[in-house]
N, C-alpha and C positions, 0 to 999 in steps of 0.2 A: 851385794857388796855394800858394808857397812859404809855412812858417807866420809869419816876417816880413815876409811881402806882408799875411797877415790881419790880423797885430797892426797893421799901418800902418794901414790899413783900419778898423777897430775904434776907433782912438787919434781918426782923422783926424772919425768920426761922434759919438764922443763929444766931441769941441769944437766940433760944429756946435748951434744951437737947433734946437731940432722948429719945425715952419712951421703946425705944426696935427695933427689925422689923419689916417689914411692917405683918401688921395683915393678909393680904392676901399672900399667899407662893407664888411668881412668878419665874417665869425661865428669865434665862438671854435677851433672847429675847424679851421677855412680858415686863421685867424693861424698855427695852428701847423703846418699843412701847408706854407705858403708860408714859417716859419723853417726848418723842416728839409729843405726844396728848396732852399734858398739856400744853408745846409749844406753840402747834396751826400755824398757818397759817405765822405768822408775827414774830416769833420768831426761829421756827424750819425751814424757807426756806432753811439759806444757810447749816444747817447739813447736811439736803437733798440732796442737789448740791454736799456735798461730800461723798456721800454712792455711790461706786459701784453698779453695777446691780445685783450681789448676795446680798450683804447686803438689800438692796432696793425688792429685791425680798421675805427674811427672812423674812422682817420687813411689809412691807402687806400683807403677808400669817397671822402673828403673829395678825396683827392689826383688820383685818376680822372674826378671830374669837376668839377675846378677851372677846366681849359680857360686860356686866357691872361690872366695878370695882369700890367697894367702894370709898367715899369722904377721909374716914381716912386713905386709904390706898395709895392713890395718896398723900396725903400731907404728910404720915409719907416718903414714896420714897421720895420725893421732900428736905425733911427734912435730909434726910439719903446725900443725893447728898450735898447737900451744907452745911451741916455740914464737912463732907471730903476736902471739898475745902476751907474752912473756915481758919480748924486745923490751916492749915500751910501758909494758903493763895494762893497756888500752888498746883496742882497735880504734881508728879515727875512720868513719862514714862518712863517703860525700858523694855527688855526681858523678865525677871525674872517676874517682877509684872505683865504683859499681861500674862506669862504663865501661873501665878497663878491664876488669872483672870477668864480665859477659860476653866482652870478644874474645874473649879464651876458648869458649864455650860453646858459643852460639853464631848462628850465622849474623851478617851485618841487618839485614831487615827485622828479625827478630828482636837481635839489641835493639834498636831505634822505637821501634813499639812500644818495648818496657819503657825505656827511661823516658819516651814520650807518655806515658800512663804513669809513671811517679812525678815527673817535674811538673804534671799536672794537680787539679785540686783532688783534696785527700780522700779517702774512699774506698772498700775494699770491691766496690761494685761500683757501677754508670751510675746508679742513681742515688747511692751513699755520693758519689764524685759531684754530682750535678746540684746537690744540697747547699754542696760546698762552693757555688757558681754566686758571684753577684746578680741579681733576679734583670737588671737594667740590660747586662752582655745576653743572657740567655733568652731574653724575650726578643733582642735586635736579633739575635739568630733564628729562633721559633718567626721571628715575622718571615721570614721569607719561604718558610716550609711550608708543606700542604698542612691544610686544617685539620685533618684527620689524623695525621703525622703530630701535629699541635695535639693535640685531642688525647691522644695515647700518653704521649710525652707527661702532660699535666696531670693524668690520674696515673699517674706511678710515684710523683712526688709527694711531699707533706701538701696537707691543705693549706696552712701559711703561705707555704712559698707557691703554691700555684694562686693562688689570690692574688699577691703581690706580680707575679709575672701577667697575668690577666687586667692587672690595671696600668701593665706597661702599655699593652697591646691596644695597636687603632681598634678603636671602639667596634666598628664592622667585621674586624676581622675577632674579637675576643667573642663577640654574641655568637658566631658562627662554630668558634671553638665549644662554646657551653653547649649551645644545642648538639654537636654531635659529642660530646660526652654525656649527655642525656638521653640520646638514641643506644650507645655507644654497648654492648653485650663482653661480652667475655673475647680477649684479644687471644689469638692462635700464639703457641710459644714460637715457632719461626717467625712471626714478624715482629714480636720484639727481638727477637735476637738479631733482624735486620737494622732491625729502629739503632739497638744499640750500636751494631758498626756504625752504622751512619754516624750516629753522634762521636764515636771515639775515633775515626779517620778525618774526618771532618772541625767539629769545636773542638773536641781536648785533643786534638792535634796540632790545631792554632792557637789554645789557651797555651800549651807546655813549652811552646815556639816562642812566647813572648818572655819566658821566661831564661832562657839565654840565648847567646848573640854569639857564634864564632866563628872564626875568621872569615870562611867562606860565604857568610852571611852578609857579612860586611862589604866583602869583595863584590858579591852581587847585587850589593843596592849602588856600590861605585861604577859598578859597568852598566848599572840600570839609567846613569847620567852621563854615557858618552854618548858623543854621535855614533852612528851608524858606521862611519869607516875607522874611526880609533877602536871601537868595540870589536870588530872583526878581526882588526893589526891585533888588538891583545889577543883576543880569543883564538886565536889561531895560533900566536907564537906558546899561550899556554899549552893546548892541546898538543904542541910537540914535545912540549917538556915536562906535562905533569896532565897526561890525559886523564887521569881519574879525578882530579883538583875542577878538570873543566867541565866533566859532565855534569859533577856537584853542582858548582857552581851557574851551570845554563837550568837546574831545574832547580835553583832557588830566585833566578833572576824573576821578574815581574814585569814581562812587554805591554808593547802597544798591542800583539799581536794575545797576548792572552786577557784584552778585554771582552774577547767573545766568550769567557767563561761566568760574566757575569750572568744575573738570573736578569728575567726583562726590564723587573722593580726598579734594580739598582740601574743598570742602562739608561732607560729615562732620567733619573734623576744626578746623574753625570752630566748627561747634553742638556739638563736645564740648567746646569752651571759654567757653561762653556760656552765661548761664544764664537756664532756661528761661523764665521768669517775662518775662525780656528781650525775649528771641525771640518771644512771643505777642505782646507789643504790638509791636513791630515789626511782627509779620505784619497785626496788625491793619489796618496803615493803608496795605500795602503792595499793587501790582497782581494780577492775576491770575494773571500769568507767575511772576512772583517767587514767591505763594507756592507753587504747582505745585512751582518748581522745589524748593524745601527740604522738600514733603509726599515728594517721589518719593526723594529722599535720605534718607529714614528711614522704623524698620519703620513697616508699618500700626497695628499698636497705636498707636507712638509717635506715628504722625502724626494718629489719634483721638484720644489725648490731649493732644495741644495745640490740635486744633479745639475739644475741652470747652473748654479752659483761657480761649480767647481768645473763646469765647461765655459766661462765665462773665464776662469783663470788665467787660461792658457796653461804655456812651461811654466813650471816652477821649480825653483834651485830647489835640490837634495836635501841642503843647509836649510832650509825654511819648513820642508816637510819634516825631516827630522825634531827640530823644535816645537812644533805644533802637534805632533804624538808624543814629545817628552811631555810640553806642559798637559795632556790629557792625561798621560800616565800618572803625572805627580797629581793632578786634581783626584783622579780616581781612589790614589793613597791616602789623600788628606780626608776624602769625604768619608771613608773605612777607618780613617781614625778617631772621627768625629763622632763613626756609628748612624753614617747617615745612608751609608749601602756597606754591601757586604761583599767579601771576596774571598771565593774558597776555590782550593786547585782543582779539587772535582766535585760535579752535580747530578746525581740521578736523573736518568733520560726521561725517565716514568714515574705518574706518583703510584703510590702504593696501592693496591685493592685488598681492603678487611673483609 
């Protein structure tokens, strides 16, 4: 087709109305399999050229067993496309509309992934993405990983930027990174492909999270500063009226009760900025697990003398314990915004073996 036969074609659909939907019900993958069959060879090359190897992989799984699709139902699609482009003469791109987009389409976890991997840094891969990292965030994060886990990470990047991330790094912990990249042999493809989750469920999960704030985000850092019995009054009267609003919103919250997900690093370096007298009633009124976890983070002395301490207390009002795990929580916040420990919702139990 001559390219003034298309544009005739094009001009001629876009003065026609759409009649409805396409008569055949297709899935979002299938709509785009059956534009770039329509395409053809001479038209759809350069989309081609820009689909990643996922997309490109969706889209021949999708195209192979499409099997035959109506005449009417290709030109009503066809019709459907270029009428939208038509409207306004422009498609307008944002967040918002891709999100909404995707939930047509796809399940909710799915969606979340993607627009979690675009609202992060640019990239058609982890490590095109991690280029795009200021070297300062990416080494606060590398500190607290194993060195071997470091080690992989830095020979996958430009040598610049792993330089510059190696003179972020405490001295002890960067020599230790060099020597086993110097040990370091040819990495097996499953454990990068591990490395790489880790890194995109983890930082470009928390990088794409900073990048917006909605409502329920908000709400959880509001309920993250009630006491204990106003957060239940609300949480409770929500979950009658808007159960999916509350589940969101309890796994975006950030307790006292989820400082056992710090790594030991960060733990210590919270209770050096906390004072002690705080930390006992806090523990006071805290689970079993919680306090385990802050007794095993400190020497045995120290962890005797804050059992004295908080058996010394006696009773203590609710009201006092409740404030003394708020202010831990808010410290914990502040020192992760400062990039002085790190808080991530999940931590590998195990380091890796290469």
């Amino acid at each position: 087709m001559a390219k003034n036969d298309l544009e005739t074609v094009v001009a001629a659909l876009a003065a026609r109305q759409p009649a409805g939907g396409p008569s055949v019900k297709l899935t979002g993958p299938e709509r785009a399999a059956v534009l770039l069959l329509a395409l053809g060879d001479q038209y759809g090359a350069k989309i081609w050229q820009l689909l990643d190897d996922d997309e490109l992989r969706t889209l021949s799984v999708t195209m192979s067993s499409l099997g035959t699709v109506p005449a009417d139902a290709v030109e009503e699609l066809l019709l459907e496309f270029v009428s939208r482009l038509s409207a306004s003469g422009a498609l307008m791109g944002t967040y918002d509309a891709t999100e909404r987009l995707l939930q047509q389409y796809l399940p909710p976890e799915r969606v979340s992934g993607i627009m979690d991997e675009i609202r992060g840094p640019a990239g058609r891969n982890m490590w095109e993405k991690l280029s795009n990292v200021q070297e300062e965030m990416l080494a606060k994060y590398l500190e607290n990983e194993y060195p071997q886990t470091v080690a992989v990470v830095l020979s996958k990047l430009k040598p610049e930027q792993s330089a510059k991330v190696l003179g972020i790094l405490p001295e002890d912990v960067g020599m230790d990174v060099v020597n086993r990249m110097l040990r370091m042999e040819s990495v097996q493809k499953e454990v990068i492909e591990r490395i790489e989750q880790t890194l995109r469920t983890e930082f470009m999960s928390s990088l794409s999270q900073t990048r917006r704030r909605d409502a329920h985000e908000l709400i959880a850092e509001v309920f993250n500063n009630f006491d204990r019995q106003t957060e239940t009054r609300f949480m409770t009267a929500l979950e009658e009226t808007n159960r999916e609003s509350a589940e969101r919103i309890k796994s975006l919250m950030f307790t006292f009760d989820d400082l056992i997900k710090l790594d030991n690093a960060s733990a210590q370096t919270l209770m050096r900025h906390i004072d002690k007298d705080k930390l006992a009633i806090a523990l006071k009124g805290a689970s079993e697990p919680v306090r385990n976890f802050f007794m095993q983070n400190m020497s045995s002395r120290a962890a005797k003398m804050l059992n004295d301490d908080m058996g010394a207390l006696g009773p203590v009002r609710l009201r006092e314990v409740d404030e003394a795990q708020a202010l831990l929580v808010n410290l914990a916040k502040d020192l992760a915004g400062k990039g002085e420990i790190m808080i991530t919702k999940n931590r590998a139990d195990e380091e890796l073996v290469y």
